[in-house]
PDBQT receptor file of N, H, CA, C and O in Angstrom, charges set to zero:
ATOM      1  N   UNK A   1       0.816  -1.199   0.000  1.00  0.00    +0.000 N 
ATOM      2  CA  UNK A   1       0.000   0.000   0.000  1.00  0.00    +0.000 C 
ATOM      3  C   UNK A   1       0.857   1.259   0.000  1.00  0.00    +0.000 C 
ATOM      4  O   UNK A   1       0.359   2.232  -0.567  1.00  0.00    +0.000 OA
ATOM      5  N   UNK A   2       1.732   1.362   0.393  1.00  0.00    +0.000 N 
ATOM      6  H   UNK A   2       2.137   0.571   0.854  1.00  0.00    +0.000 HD
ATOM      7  CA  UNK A   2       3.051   2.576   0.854  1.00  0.00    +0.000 C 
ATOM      8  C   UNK A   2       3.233   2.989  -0.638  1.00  0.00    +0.000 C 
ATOM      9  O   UNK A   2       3.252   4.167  -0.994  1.00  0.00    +0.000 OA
ATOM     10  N   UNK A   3       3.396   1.679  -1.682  1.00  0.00    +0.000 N 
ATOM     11  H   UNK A   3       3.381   0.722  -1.393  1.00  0.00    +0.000 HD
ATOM     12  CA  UNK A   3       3.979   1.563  -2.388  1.00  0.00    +0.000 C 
ATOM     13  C   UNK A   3       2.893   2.242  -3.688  1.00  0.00    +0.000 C 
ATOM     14  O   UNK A   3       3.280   2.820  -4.704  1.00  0.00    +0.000 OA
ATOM     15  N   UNK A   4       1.675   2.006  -3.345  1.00  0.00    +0.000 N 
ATOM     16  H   UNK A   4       1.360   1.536  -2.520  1.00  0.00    +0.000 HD
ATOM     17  CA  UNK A   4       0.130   2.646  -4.069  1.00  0.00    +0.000 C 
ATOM     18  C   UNK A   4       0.076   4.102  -3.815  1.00  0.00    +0.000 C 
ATOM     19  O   UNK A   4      -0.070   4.786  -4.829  1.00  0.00    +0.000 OA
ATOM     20  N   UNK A   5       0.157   4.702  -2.734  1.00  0.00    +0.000 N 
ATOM     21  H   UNK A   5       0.275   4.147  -1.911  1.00  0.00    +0.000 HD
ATOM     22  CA  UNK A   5      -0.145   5.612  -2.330  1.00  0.00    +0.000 C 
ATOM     23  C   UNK A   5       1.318   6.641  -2.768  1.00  0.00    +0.000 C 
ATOM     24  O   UNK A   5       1.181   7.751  -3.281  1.00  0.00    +0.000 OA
ATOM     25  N   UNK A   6       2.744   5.993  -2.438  1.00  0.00    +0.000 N 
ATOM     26  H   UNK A   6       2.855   5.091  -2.021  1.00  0.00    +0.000 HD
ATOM     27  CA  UNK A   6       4.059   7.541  -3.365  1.00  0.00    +0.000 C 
ATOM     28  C   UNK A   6       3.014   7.425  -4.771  1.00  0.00    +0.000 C 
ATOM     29  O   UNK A   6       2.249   8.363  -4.993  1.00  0.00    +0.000 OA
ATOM     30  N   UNK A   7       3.039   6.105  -5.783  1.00  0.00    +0.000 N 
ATOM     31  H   UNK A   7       3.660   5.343  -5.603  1.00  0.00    +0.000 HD
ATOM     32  CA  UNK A   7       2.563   5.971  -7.110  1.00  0.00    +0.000 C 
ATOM     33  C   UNK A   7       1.282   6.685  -7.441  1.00  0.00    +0.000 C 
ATOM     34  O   UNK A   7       1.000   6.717  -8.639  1.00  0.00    +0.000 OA
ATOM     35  N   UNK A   8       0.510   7.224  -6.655  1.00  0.00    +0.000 N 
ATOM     36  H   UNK A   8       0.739   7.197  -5.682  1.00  0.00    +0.000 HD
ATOM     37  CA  UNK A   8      -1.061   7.363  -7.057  1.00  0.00    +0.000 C 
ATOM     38  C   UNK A   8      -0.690   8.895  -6.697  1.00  0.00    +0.000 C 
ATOM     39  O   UNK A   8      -1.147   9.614  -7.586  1.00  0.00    +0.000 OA
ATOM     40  N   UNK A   9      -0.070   9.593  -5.775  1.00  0.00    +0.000 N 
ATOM     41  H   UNK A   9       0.301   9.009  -5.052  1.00  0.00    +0.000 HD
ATOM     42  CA  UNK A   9      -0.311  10.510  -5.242  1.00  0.00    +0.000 C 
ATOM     43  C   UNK A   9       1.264  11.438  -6.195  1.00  0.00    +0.000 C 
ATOM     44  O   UNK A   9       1.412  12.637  -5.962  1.00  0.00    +0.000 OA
ATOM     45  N   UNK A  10       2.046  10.876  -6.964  1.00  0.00    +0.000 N 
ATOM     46  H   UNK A  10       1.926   9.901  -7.153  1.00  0.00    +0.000 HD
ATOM     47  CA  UNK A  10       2.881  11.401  -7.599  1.00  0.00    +0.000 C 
ATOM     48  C   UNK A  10       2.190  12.554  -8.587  1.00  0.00    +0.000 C 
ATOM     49  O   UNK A  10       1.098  12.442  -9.144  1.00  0.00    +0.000 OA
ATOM     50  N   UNK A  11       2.993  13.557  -8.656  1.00  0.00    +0.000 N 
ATOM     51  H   UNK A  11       3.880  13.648  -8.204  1.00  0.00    +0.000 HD
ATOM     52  CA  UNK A  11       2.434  14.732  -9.523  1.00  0.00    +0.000 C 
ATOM     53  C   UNK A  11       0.980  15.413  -9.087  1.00  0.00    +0.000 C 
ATOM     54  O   UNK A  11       0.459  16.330  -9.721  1.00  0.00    +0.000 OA
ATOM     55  N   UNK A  12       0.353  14.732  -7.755  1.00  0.00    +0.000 N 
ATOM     56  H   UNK A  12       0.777  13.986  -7.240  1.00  0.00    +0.000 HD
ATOM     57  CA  UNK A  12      -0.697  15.700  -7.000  1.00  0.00    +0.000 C 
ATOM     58  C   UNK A  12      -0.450  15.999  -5.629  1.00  0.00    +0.000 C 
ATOM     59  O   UNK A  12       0.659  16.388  -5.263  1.00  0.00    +0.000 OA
ATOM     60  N   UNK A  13      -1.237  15.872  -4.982  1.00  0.00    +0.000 N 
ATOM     61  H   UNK A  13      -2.138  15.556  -5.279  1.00  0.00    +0.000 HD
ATOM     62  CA  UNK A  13      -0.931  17.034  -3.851  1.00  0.00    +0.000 C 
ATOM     63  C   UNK A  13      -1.543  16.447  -2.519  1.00  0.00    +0.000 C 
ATOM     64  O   UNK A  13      -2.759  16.460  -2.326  1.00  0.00    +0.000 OA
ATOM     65  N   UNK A  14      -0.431  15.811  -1.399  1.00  0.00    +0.000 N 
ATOM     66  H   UNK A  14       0.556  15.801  -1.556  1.00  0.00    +0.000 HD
ATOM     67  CA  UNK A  14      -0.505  15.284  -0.157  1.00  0.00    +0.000 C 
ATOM     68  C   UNK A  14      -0.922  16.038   0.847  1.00  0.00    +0.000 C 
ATOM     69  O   UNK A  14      -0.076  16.853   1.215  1.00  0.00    +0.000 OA
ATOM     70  N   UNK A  15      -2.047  16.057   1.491  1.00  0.00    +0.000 N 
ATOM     71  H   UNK A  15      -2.735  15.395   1.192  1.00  0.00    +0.000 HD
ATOM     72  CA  UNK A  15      -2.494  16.467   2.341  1.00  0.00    +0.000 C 
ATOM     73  C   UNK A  15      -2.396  15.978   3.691  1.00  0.00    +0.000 C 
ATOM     74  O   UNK A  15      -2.728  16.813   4.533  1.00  0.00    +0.000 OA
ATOM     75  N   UNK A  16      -2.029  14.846   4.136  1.00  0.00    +0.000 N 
ATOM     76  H   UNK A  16      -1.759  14.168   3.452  1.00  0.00    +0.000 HD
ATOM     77  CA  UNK A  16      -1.368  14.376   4.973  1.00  0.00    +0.000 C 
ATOM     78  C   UNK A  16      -0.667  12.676   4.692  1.00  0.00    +0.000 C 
ATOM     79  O   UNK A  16      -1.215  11.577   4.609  1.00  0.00    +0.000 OA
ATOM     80  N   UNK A  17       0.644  13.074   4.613  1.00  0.00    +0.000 N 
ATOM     81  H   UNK A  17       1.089  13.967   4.681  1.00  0.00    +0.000 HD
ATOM     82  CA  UNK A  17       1.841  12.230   4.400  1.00  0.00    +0.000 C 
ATOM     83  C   UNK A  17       1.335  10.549   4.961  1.00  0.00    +0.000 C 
ATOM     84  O   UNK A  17       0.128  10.446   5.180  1.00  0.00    +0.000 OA
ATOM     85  N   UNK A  18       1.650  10.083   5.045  1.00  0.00    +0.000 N 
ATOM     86  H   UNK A  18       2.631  10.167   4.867  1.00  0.00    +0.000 HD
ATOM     87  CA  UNK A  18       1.207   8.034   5.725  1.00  0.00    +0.000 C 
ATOM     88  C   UNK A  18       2.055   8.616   7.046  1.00  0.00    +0.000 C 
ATOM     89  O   UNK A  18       3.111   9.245   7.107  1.00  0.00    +0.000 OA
ATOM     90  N   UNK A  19       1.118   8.126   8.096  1.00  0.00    +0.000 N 
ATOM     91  H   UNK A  19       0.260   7.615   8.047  1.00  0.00    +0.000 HD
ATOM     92  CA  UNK A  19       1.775   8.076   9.302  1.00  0.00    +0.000 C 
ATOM     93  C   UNK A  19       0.983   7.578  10.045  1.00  0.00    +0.000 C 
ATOM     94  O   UNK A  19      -0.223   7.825  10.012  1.00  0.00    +0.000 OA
ATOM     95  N   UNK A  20       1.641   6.646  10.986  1.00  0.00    +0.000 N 
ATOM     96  H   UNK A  20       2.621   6.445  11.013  1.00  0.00    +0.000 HD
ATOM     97  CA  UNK A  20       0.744   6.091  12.520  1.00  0.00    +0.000 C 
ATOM     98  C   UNK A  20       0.141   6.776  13.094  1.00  0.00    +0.000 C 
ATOM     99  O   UNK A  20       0.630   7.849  13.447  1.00  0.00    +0.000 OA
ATOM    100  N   UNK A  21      -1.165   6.431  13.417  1.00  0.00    +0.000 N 
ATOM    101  H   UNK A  21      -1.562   5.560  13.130  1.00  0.00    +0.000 HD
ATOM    102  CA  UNK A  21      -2.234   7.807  13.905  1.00  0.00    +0.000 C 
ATOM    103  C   UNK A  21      -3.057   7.273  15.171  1.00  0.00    +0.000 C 
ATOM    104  O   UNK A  21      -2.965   6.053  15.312  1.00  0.00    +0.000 OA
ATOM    105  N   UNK A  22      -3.553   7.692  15.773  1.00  0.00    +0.000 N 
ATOM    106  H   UNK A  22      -3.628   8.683  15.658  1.00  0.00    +0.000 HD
ATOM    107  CA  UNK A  22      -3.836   7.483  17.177  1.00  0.00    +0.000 C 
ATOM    108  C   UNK A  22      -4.641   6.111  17.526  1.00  0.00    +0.000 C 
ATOM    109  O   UNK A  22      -4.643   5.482  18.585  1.00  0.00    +0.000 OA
ATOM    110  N   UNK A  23      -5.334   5.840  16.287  1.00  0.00    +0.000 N 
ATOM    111  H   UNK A  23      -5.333   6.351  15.427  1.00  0.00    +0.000 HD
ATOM    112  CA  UNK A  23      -6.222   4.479  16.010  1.00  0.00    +0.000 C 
ATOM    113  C   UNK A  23      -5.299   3.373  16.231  1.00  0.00    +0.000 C 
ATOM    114  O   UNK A  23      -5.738   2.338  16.732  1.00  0.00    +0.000 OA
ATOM    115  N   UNK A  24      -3.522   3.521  15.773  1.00  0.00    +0.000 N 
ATOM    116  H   UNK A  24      -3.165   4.362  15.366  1.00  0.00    +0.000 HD
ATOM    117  CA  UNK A  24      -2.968   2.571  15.734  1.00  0.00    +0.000 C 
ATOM    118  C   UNK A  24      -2.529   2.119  14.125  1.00  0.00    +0.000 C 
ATOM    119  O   UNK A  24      -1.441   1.640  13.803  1.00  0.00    +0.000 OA
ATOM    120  N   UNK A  25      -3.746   2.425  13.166  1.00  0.00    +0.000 N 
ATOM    121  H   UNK A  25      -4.630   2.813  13.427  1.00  0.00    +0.000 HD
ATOM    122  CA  UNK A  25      -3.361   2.519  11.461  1.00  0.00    +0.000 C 
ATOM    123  C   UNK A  25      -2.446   3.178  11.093  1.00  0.00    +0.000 C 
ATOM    124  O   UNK A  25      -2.059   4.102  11.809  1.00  0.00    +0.000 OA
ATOM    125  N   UNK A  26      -1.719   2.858   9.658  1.00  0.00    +0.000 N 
ATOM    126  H   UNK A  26      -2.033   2.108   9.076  1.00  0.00    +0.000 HD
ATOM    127  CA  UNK A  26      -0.727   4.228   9.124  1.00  0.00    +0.000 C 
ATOM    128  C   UNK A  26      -2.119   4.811   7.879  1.00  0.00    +0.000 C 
ATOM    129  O   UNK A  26      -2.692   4.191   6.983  1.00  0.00    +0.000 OA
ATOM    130  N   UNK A  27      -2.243   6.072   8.309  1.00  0.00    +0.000 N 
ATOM    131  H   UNK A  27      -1.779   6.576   9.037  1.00  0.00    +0.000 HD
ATOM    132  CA  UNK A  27      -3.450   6.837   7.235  1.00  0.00    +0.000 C 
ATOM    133  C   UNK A  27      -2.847   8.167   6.363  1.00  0.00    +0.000 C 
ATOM    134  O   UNK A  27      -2.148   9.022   6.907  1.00  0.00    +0.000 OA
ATOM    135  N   UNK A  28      -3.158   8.202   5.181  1.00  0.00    +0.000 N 
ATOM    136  H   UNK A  28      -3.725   7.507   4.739  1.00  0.00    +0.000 HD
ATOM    137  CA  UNK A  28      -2.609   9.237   4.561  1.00  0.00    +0.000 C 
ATOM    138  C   UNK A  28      -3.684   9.603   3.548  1.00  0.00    +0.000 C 
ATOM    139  O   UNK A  28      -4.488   8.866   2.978  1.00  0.00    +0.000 OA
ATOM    140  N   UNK A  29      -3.475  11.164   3.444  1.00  0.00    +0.000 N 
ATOM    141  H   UNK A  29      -2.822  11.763   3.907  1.00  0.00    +0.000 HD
ATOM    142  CA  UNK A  29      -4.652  11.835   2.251  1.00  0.00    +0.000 C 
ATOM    143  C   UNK A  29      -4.047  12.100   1.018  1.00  0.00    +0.000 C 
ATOM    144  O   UNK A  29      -2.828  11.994   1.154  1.00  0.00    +0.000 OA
ATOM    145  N   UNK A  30      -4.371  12.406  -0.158  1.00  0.00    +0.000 N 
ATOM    146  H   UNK A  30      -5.362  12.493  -0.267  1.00  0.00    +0.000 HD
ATOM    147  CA  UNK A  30      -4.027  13.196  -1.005  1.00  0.00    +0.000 C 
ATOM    148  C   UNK A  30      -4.605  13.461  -2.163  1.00  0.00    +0.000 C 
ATOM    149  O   UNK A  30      -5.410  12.543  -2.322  1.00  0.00    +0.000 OA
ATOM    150  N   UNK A  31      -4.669  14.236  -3.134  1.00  0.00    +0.000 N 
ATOM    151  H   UNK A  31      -4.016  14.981  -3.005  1.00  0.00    +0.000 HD
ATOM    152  CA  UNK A  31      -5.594  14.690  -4.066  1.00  0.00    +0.000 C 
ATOM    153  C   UNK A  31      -4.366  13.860  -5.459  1.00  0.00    +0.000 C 
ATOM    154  O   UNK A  31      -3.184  14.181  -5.340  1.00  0.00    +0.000 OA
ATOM    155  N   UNK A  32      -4.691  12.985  -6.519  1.00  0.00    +0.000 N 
ATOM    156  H   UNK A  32      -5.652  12.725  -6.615  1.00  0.00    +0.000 HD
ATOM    157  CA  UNK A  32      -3.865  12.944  -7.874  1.00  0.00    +0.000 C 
ATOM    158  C   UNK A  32      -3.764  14.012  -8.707  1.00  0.00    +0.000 C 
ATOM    159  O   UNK A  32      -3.848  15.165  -8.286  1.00  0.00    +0.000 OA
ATOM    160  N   UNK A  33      -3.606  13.763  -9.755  1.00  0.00    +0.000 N 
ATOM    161  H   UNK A  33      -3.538  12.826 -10.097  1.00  0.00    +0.000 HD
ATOM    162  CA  UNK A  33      -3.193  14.990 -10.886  1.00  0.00    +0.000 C 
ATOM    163  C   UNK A  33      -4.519  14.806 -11.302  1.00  0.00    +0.000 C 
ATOM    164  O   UNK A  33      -4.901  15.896 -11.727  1.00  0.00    +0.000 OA
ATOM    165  N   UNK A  34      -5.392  13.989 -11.391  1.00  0.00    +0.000 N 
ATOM    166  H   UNK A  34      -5.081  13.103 -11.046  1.00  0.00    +0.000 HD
ATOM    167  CA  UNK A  34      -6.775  14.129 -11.922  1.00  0.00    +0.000 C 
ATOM    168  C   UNK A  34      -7.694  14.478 -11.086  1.00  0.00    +0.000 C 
ATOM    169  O   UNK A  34      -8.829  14.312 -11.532  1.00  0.00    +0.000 OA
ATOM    170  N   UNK A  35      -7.628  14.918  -9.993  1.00  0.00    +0.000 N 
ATOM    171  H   UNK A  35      -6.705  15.052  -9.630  1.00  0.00    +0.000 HD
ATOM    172  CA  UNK A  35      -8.433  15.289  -9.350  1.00  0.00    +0.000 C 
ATOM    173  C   UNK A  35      -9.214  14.799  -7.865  1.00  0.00    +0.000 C 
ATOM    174  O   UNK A  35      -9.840  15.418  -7.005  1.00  0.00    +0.000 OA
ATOM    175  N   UNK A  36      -8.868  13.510  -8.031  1.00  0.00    +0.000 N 
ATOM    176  H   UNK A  36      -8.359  13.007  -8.730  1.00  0.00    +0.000 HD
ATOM    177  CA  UNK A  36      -9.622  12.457  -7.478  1.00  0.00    +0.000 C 
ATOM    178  C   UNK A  36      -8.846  12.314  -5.864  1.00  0.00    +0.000 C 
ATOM    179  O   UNK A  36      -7.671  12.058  -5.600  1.00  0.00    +0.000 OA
ATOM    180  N   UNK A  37      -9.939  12.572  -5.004  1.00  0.00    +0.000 N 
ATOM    181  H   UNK A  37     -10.894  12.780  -5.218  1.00  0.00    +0.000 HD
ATOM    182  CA  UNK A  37      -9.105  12.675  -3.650  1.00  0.00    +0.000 C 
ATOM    183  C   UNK A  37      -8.956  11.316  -3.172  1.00  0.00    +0.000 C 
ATOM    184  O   UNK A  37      -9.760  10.566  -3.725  1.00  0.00    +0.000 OA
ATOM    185  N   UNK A  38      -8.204  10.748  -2.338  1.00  0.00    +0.000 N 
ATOM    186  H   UNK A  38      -7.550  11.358  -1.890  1.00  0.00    +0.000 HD
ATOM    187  CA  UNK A  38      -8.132   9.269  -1.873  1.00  0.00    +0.000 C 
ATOM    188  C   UNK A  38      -7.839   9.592  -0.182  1.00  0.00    +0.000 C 
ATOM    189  O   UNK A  38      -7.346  10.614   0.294  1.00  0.00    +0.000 OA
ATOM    190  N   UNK A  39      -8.223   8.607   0.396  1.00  0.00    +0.000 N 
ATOM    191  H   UNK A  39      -8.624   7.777   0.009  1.00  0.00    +0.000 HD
ATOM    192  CA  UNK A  39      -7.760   8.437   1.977  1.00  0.00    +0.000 C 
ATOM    193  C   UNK A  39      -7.087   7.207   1.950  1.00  0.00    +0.000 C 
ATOM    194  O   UNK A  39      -7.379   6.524   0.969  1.00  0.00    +0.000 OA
ATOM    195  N   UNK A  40      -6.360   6.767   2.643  1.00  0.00    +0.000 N 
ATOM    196  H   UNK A  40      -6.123   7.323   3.440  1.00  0.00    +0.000 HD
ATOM    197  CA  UNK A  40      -5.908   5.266   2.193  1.00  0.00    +0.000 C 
ATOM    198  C   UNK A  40      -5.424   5.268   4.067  1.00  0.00    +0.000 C 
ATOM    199  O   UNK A  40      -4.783   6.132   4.664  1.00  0.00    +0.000 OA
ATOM    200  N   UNK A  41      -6.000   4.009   4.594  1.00  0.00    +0.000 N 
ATOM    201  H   UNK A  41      -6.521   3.307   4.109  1.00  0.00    +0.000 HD
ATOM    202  CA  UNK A  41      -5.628   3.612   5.944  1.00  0.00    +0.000 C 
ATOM    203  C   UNK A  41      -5.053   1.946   5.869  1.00  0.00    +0.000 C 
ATOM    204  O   UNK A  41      -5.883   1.115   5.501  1.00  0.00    +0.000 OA
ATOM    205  N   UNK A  42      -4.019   1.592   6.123  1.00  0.00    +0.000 N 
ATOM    206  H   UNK A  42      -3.345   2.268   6.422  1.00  0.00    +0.000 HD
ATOM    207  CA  UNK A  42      -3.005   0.595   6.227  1.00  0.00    +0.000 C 
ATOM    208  C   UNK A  42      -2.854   0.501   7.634  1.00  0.00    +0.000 C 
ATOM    209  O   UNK A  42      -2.264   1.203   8.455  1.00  0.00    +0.000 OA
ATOM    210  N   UNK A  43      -3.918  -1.135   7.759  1.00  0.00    +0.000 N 
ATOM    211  H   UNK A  43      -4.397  -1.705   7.091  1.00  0.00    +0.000 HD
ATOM    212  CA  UNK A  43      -4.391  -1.535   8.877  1.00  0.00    +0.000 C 
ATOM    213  C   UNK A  43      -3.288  -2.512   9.675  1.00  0.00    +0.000 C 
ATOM    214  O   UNK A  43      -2.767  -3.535   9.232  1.00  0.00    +0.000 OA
ATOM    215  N   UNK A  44      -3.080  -1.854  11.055  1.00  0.00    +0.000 N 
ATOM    216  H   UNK A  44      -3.503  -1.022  11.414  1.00  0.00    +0.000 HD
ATOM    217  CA  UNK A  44      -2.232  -3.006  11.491  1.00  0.00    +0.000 C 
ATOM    218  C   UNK A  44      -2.500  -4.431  11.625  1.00  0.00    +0.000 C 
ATOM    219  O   UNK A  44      -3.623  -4.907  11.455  1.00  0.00    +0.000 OA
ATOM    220  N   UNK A  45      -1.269  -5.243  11.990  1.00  0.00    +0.000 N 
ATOM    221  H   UNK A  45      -0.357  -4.857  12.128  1.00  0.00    +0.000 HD
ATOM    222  CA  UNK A  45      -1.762  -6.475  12.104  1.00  0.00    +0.000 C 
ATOM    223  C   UNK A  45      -3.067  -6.826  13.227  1.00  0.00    +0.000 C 
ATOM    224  O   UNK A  45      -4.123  -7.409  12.981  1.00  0.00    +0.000 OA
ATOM    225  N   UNK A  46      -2.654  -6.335  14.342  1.00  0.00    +0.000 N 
ATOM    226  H   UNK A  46      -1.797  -5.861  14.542  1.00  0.00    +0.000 HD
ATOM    227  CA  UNK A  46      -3.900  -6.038  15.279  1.00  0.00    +0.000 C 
ATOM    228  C   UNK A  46      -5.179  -6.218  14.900  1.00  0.00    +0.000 C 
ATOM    229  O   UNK A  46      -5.999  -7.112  15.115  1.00  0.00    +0.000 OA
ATOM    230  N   UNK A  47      -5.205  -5.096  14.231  1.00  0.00    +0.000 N 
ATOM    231  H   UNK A  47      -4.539  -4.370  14.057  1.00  0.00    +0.000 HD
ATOM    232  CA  UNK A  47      -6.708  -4.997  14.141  1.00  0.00    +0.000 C 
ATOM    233  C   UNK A  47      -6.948  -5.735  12.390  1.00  0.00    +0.000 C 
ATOM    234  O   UNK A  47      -8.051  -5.736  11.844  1.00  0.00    +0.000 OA
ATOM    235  N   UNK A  48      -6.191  -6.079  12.002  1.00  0.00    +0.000 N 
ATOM    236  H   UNK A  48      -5.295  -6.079  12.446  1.00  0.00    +0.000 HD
ATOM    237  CA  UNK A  48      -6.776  -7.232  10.991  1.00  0.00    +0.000 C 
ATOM    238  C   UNK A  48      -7.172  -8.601  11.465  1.00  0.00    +0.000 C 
ATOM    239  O   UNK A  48      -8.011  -9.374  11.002  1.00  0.00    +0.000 OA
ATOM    240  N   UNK A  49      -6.488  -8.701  12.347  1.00  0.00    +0.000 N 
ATOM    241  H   UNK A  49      -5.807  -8.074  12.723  1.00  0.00    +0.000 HD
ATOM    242  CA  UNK A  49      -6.844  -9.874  13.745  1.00  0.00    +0.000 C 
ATOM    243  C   UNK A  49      -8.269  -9.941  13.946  1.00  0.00    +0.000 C 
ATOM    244  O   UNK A  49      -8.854 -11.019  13.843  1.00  0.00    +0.000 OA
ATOM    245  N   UNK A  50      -8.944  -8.744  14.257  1.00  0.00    +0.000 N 
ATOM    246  H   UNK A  50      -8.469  -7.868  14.340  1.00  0.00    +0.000 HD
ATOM    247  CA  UNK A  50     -10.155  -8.684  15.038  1.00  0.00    +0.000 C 
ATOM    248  C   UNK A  50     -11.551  -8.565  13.566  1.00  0.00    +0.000 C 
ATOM    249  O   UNK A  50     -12.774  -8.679  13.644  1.00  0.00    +0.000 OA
ATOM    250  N   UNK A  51     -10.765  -8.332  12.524  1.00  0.00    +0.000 N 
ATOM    251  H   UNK A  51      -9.772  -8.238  12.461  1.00  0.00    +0.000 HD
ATOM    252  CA  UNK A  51     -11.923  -8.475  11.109  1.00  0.00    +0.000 C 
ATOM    253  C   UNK A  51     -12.595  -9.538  11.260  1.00  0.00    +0.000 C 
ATOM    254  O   UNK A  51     -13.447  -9.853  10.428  1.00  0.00    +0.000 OA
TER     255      UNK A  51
C-alpha cells in the first residue's frame, strides 16, 4: 500500500503524508493529478486480527 499511495499521489498534492495515527493505522490523504481525492488507511496487524 506505501507503495500505491508515493505511485497514485505522484504529480498531485498530499495532504497528509502516511503516518501512525492514534487508532494505531498508518493513514494518509491526497488529491492525484486528476483530481480524485483518496484516503488510504493501512491496517495493522492487530486490528486485521479482530476483522
Amino acid at each position: 500500500m506505501r507503495r500505491y499511495f508515493a505511485g497514485l499521489s505522484e504529480g498531485g498534492d498530499v495532504t497528509m503524508p502516511l503516518a501512525v495515527q492514534m487508532w494505531g493505522d498508518e493513514f494518509g490523504m491526497f488529491t492525484d493529478k486528476f483530481g480524485t481525492r483518496w484516503m488510504v488507511n493501512i491496517a495493522t496487524s492487530e486490528h486485521r486480527d479482530q476483522a
